[in-house]
Residue frames relative to the residue before (quaternion, step in Angstrom):
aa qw qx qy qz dx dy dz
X 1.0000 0.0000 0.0000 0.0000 0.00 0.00 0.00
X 0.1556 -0.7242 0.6718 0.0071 3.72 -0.61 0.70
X 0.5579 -0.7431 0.3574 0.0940 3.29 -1.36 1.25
X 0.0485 -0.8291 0.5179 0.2050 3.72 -0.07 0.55
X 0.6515 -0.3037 0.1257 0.6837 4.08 0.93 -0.65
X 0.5081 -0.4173 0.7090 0.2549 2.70 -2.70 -0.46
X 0.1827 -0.6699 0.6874 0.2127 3.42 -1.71 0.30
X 0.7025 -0.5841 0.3173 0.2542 3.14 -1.66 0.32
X 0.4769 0.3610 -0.3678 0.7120 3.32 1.93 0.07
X 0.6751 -0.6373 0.3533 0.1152 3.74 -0.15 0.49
X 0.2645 0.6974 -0.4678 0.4742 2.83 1.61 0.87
X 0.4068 -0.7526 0.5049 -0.1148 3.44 -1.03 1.58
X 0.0993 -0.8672 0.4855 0.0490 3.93 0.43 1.13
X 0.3308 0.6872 -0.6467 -0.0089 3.85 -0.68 0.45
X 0.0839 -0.7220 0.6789 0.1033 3.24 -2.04 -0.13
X 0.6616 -0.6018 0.4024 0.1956 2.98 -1.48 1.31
X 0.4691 -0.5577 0.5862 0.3541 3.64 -1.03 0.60
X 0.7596 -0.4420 0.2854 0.3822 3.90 -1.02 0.10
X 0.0171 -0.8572 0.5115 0.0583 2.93 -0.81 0.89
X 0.3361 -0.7799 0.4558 0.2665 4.03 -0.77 0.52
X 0.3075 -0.8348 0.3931 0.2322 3.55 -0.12 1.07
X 0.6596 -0.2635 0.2496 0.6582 3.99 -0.70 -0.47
X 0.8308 0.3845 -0.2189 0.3377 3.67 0.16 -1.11
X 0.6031 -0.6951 0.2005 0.3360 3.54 1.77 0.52
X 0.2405 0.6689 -0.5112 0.4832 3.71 2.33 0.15
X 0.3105 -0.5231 0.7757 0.1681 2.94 -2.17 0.55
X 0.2401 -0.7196 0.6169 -0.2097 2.61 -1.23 1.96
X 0.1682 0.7146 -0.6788 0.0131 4.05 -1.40 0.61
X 0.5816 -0.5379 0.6005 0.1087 2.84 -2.04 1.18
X 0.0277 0.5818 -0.8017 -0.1341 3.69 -0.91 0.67
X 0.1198 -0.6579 0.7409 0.0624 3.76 -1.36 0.53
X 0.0998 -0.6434 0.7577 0.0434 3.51 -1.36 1.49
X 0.1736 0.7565 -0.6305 0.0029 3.91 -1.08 0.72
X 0.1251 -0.7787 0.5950 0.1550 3.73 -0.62 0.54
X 0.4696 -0.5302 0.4383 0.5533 4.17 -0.80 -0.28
X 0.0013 -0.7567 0.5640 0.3306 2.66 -1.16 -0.58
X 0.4997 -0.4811 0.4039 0.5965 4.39 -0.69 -0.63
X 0.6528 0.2241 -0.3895 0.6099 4.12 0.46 0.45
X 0.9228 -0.1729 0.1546 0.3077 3.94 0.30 -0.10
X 0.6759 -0.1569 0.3438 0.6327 3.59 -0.47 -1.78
X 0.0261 -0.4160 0.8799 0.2279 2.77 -1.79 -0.26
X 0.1411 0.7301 -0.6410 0.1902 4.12 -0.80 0.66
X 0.2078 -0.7533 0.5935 -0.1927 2.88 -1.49 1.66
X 0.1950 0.8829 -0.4246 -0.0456 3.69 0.27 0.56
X 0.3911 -0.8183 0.4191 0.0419 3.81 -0.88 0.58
X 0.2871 -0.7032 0.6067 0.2345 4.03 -0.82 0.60
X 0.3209 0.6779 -0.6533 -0.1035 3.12 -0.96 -0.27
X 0.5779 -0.0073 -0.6690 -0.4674 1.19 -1.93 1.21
X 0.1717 0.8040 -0.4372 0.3645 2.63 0.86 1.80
X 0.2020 -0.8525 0.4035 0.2638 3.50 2.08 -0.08
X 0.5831 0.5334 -0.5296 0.3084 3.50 1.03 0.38
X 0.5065 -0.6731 0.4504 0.2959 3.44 -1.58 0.94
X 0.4808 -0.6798 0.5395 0.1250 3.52 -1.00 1.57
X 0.8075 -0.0035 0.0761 0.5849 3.89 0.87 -0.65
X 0.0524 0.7496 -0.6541 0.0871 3.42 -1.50 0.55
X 0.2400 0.7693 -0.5470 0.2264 3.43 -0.77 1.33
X 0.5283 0.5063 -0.4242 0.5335 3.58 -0.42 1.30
X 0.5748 -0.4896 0.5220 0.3968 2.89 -1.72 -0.94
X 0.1096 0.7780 -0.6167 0.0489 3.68 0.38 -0.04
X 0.2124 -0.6543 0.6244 0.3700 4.19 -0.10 -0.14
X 0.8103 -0.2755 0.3763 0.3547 3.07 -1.57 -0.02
X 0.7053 0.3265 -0.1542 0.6100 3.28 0.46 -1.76
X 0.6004 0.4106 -0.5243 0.4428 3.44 -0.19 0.32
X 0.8120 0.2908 -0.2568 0.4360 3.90 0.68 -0.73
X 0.4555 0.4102 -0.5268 0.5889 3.89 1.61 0.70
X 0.7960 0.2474 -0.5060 0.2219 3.68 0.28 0.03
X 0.2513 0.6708 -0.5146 0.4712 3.55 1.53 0.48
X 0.7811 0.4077 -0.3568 0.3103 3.08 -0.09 -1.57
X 0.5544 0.5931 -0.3735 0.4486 4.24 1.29 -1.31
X 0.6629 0.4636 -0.4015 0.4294 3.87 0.55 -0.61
X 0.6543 0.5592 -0.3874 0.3303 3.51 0.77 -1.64
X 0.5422 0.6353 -0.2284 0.5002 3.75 1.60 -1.73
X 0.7851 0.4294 -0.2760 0.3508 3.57 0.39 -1.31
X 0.8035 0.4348 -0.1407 0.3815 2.92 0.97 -1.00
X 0.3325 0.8116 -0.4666 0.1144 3.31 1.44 -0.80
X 0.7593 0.3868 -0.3112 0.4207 3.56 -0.01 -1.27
X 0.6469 0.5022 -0.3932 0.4181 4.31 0.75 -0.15
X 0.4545 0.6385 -0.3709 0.4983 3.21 1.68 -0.66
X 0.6501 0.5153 -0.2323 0.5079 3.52 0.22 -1.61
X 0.9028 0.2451 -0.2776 0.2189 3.23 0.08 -0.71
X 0.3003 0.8029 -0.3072 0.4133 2.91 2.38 -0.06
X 0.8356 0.3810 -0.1183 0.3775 3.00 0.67 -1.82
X 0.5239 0.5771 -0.4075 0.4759 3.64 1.22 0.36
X 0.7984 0.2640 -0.2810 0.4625 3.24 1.01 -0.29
X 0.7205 -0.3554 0.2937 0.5180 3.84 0.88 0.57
X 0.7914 -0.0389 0.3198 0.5195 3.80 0.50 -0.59
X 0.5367 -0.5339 0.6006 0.2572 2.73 -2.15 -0.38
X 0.2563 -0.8626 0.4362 0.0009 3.62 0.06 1.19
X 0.1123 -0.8354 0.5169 -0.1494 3.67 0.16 2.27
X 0.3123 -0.6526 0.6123 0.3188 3.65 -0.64 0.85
């Protein structure tokens, strides 16, 4: 998993380098997880199917439609993120 950011409530962004599913598509995980005092709160994503592979916690709704607008927004930087190892920061 390679890092993409942090929020200010401590919610932790990664995503998976490429993956090939059963049917042989390139596929990536974005993973949202904050702590919490019993654990996660953790949200995880396909793309590019934008559908959510896992959910556990409390996230609210509006917390998992604006996950979901980044995963959408961003999809194609992901993809290309994950071909090259990451996100590359002078």
């Amino acid at each position: 998993m390679y890092p993409f950011c942090k929020y200010s409530d401590g919610t932790e962004v990664v995503f998976s380098g490429i993956i090939k599913n059963d049917k042989g598509e390139e596929t990536i995980q974005i993973h949202f997880e904050r702590p919490t005092e019993d654990g996660f709160d953790s949200v995880r994503f396909e793309l590019p199917s934008y559908k959510i592979l896992y959910k556990e916690g409390n996230y609210t709704e509006e917390e998992i439609a604006i996950f979901k607008t980044v995963v959408e927004r961003g999809a194609h930087n992901f993809y290309r993120w994950a071909r090259n190892g990451g996100i590359k920061i002078a």
